[in-house]
Kinemage of the C-alpha trace (Angstrom):
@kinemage 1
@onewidth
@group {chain A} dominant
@subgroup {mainchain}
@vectorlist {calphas} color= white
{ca unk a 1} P -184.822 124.235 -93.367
{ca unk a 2} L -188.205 122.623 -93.603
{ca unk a 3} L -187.622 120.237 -95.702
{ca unk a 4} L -185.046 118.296 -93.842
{ca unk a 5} L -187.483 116.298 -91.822
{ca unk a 6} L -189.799 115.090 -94.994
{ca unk a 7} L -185.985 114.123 -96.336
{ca unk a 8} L -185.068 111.933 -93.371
{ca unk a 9} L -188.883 110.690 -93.596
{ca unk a 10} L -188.368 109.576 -97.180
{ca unk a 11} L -185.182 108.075 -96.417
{ca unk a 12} L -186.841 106.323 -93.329
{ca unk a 13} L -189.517 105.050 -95.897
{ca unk a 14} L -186.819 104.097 -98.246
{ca unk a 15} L -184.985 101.991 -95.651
{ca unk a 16} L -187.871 100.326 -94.755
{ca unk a 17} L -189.063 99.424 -98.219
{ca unk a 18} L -185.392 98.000 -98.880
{ca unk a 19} L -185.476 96.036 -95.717
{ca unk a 20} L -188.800 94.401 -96.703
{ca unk a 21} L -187.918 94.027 -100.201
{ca unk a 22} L -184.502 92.271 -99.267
{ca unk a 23} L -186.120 89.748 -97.348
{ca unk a 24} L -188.331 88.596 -100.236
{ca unk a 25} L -185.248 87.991 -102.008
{ca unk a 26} L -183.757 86.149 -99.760
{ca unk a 27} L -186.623 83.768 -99.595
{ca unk a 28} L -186.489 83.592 -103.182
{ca unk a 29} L -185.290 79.781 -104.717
{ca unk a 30} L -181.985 81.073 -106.838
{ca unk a 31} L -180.427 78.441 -109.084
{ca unk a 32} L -176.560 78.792 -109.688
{ca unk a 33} L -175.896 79.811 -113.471
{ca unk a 34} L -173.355 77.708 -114.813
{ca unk a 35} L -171.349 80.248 -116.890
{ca unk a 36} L -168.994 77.660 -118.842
{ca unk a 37} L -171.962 76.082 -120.324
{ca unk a 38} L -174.811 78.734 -119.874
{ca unk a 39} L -175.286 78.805 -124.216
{ca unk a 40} L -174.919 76.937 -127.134
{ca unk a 41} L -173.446 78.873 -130.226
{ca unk a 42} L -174.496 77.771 -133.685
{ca unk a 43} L -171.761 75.933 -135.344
{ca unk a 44} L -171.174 78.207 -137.895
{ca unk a 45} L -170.852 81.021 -135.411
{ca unk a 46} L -168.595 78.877 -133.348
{ca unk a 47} L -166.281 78.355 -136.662
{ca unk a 48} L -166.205 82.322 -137.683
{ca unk a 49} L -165.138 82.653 -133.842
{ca unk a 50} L -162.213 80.134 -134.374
{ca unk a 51} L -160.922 82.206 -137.175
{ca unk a 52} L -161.888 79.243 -139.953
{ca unk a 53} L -160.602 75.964 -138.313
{ca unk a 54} L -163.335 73.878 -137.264
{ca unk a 55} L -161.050 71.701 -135.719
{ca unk a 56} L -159.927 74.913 -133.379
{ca unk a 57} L -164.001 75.223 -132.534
{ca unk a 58} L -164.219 71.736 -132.182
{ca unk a 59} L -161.742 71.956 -129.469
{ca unk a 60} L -162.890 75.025 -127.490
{ca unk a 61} L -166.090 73.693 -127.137
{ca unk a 62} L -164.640 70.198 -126.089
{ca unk a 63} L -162.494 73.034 -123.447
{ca unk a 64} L -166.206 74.057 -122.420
{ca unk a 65} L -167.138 70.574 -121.299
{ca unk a 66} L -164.257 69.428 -120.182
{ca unk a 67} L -164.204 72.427 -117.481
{ca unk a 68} L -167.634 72.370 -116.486
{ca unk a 69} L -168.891 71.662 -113.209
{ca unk a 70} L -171.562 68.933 -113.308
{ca unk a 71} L -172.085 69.243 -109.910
{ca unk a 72} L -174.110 72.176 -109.992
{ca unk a 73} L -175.624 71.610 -113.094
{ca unk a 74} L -179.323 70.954 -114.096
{ca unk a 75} L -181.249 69.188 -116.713
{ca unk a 76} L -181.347 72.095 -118.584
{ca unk a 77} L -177.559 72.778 -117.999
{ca unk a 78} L -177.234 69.319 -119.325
{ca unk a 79} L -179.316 69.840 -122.326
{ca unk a 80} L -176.816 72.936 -123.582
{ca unk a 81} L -173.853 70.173 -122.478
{ca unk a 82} L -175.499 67.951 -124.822
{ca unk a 83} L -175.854 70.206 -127.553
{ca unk a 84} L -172.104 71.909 -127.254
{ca unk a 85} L -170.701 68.352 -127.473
{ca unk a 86} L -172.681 67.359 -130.096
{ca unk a 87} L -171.723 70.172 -131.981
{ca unk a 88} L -168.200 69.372 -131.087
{ca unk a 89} L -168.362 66.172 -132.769
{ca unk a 90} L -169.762 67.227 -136.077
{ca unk a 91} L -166.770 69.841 -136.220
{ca unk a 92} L -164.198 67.410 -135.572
{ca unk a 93} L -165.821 63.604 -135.105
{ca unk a 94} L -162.578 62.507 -134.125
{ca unk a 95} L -161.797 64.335 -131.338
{ca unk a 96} L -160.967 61.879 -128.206
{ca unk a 97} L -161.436 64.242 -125.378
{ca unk a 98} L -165.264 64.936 -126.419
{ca unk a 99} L -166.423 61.549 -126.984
{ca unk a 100} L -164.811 60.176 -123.542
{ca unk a 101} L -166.611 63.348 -121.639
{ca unk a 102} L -169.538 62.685 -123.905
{ca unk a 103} L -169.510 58.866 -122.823
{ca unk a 104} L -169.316 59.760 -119.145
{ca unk a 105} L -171.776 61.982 -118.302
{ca unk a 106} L -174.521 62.195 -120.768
{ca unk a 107} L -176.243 59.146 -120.899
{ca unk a 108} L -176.637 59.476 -116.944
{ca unk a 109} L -177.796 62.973 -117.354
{ca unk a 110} L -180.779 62.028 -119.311
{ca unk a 111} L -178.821 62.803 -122.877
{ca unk a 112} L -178.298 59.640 -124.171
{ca unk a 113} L -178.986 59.840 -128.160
{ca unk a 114} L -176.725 63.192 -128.081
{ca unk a 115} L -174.232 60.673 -126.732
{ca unk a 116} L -174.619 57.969 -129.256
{ca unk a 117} L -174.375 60.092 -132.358
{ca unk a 118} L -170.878 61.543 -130.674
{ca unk a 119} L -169.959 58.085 -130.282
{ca unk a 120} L -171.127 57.039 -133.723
{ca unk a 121} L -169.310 59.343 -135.458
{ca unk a 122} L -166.313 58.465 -133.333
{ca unk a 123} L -166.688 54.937 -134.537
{ca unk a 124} L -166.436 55.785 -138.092
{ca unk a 125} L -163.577 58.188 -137.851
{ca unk a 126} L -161.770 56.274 -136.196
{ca unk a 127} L -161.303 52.896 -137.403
{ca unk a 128} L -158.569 51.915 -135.062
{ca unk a 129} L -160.624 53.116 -131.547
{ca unk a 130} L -162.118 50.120 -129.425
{ca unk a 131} L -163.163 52.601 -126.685
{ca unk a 132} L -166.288 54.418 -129.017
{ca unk a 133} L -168.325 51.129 -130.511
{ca unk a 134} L -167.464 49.819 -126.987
{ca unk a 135} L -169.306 52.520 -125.045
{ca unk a 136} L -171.996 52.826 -127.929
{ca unk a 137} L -172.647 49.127 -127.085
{ca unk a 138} L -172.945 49.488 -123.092
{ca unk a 139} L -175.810 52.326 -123.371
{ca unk a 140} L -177.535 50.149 -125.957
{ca unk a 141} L -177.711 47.712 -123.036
{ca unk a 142} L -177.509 49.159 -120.190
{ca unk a 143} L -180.334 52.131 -120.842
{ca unk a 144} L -182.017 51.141 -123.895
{ca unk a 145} L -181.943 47.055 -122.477
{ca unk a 146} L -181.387 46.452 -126.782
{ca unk a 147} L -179.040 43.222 -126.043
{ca unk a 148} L -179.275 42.456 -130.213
{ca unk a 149} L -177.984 45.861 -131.289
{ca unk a 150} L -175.453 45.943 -128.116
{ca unk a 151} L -173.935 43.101 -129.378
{ca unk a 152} L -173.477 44.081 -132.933
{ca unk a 153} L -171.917 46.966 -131.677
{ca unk a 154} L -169.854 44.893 -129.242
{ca unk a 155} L -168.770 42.799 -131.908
{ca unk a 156} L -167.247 46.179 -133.951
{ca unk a 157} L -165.201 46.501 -130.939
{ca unk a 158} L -163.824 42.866 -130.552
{ca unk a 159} L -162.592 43.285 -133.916
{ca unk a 160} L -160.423 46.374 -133.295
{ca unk a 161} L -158.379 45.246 -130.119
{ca unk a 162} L -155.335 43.392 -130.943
{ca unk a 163} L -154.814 40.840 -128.537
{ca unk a 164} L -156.991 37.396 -129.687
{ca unk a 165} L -157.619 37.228 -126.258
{ca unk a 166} L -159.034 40.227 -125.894
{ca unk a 167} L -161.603 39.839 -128.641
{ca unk a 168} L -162.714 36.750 -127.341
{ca unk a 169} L -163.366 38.266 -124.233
{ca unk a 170} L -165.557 41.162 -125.939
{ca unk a 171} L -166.918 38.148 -128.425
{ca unk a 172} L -168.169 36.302 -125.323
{ca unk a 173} L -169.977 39.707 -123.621
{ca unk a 174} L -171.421 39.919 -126.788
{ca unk a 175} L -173.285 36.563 -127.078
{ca unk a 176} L -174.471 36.952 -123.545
{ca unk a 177} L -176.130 40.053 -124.528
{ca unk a 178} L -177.776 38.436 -127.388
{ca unk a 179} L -180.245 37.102 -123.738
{ca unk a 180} L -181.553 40.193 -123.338
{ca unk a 181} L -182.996 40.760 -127.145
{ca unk a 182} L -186.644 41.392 -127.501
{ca unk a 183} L -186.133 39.143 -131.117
{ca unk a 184} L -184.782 36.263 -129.731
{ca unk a 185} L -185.023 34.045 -132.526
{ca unk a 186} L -182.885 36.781 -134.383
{ca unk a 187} L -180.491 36.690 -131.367
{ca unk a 188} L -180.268 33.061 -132.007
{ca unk a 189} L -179.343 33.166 -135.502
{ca unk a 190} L -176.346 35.922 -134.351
{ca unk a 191} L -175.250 33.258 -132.064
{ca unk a 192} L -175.194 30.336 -135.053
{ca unk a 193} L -173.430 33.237 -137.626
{ca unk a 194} L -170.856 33.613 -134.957
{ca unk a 195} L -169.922 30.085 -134.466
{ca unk a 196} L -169.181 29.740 -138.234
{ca unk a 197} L -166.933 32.926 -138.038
{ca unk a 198} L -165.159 32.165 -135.467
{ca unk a 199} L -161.407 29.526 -135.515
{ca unk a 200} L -162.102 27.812 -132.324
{ca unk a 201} L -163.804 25.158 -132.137
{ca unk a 202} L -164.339 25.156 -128.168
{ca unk a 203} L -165.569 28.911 -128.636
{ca unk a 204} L -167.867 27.694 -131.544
{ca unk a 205} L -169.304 24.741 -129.924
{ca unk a 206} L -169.780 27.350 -126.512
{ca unk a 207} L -171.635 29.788 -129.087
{ca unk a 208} L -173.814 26.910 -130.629
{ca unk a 209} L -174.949 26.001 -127.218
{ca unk a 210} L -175.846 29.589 -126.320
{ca unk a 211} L -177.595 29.818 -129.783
{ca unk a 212} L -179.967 26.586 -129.063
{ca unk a 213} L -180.993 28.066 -125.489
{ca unk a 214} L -182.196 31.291 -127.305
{ca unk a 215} L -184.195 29.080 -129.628
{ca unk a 216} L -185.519 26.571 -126.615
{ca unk a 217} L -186.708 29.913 -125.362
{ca unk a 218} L -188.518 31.218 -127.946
{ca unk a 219} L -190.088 27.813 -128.401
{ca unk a 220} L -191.437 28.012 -124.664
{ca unk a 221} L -192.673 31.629 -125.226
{ca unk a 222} L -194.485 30.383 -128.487
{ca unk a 223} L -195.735 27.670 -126.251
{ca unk a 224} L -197.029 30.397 -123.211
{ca unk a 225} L -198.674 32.223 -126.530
{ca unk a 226} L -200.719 29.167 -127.168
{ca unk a 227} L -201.765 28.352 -123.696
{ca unk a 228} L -203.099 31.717 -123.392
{ca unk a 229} L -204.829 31.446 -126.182
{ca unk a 230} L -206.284 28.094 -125.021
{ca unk a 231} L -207.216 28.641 -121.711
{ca unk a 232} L -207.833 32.834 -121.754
{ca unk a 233} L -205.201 32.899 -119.474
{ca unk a 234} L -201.627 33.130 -119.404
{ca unk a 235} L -199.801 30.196 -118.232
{ca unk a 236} L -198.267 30.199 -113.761
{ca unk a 237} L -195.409 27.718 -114.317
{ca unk a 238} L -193.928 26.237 -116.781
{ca unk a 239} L -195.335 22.860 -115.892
{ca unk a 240} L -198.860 24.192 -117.195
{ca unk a 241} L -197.106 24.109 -120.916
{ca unk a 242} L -196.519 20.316 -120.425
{ca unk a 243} L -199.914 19.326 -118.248
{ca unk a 244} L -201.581 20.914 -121.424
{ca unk a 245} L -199.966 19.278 -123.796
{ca unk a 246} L -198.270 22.112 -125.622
{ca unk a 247} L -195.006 21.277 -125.174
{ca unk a 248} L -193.580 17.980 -124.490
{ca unk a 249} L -190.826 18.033 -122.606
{ca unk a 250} L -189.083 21.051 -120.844
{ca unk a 251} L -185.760 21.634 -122.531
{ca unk a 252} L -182.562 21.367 -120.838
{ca unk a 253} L -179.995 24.443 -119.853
{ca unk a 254} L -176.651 23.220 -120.284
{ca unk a 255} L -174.863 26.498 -119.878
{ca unk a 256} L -177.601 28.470 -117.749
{ca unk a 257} L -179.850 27.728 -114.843
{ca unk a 258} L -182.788 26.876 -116.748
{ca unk a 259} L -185.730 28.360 -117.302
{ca unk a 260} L -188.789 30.301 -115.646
{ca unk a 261} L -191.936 32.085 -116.353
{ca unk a 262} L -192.648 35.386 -114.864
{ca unk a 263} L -195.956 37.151 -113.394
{ca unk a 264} L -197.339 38.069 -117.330
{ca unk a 265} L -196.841 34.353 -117.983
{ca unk a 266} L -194.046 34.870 -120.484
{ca unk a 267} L -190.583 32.291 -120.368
{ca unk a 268} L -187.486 33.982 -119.334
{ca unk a 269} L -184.087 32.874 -118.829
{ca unk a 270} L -184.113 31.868 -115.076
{ca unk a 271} L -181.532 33.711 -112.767
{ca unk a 272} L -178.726 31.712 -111.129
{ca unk a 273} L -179.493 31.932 -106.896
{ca unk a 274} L -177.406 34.535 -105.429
{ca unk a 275} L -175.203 33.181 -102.548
């Protein structure tokens, strides 16, 4: 009978350590696990699981990403979504569920090489596909600011899509990416190779125009390279190129809004004035 009070006085203690320990949990950060996409399998394992057909892997982990929720996912969640798609596309390169999942959330998730070599390999395995090269071409762009190797890409695209009009279209994105190459005198000679390939005349004559701004550019930043060299300074306007004697005359913009000189003193394509 004497021991029944040091029982309830252990129990007491144990109810109070369980009280004090709960509340440390709860003031403990917890992040969500994301079960769908918690691991990445090898792909062997993934093809042993599928009974052989790495086409059948190819698709459950394609299944994986498709039913994952993003919204609670972090950038290591993203890094294992990365992986599982790539993985996915080296099992089966042409499957058109991954690549359009691939192309929609990785490159904004910080993943954007695992989402090029999806797309890559969606380009060559399928030949008749606009949508891969096309995507492949935005993130070269639009993250990566490459406006040379977007438009290569750009132009793989134009020539899959049937309608003439169409291509144009994607022909004429393409060119105007060509002003956001780093080689610009390379971007130039795109623009000149793509006015000899192309059958209309108006398109080629549009294309040779765009081609002899590039090059007026990269004459005025050849120019700016010389001033600073001159003076140990770089150039504020344009109008220093000329007052020095550098450069003749400004060139005109026929298709543009001219041209500018930014706060490192290197010619740029000006801006048109937003209304």
């Amino acid at each position: 009978m004497r021991r029944y009070p040091l029982s309830w006085l252990g129990l007491l203690l144990g109810c109070m350590v369980f009280a004090l320990a709960q509340g440390q949990i709860q003031r403990v950060k917890r992040s969500q696990v994301n079960a769908e996409i918690a691991i990445s399998l090898p792909s062997f394992i993934q093809v042993v699981l599928a009974g052989g057909d790495r086409y059948l892997a190819a698709s459950w982990s394609s299944i994986r990403a498709l039913v994952t929720e993003t919204i609670r996912m972090g950038p290591e969640d993203f890094r294992v979504l990365a992986e599982v798609q790539r993985d996915a596309s080296w099992l089966n390169p042409a499957h058109e569920d991954n690549y359009y999942i691939a192309a929609a959330i990785l490159p904004w998730e910080g993943q954007l090489e695992a989402a090029q070599t999806i797309l890559r390999r969606a380009t060559l395995s399928r030949p008749f596909d606009v949508s891969p090269p096309f995507y492949y071409a935005f993130n070269l762009v639009h993250f990566s600011g490459d406006g040379l190797g977007a438009a290569v890409w750009l132009r793989q695209a134009a020539a899959k899509v049937p309608s003439p009009e169409q291509a144009l279209m994607l022909e004429s994105f393409a060119v105007r990416w060509l002003d956001r190459s780093q080689d610009i005198e390379l971007a130039a000679r795109m623009a000149d190779e793509m006015a000899a390939q192309t059958k209309r005349k108006d398109f080629a004559d549009y294309l040779r125009l765009r081609g002899q701004r590039l090059r007026d550019l990269a004459m005025l930043r050849r120019a700016a390279s010389s001033y600073a060299e001159k003076f140990g300074r770089p150039a504020a306007t344009l109008a220093d190129l000329v007052q020095s004697g550098i450069v003749k005359n400004l060139p005109a913009d026929r298709i543009g809004s001219g041209f500018a000189i930014d706060s490192r003193g290197v010619p740029i394509f000006a801006e048109r004035p937003r209304k």
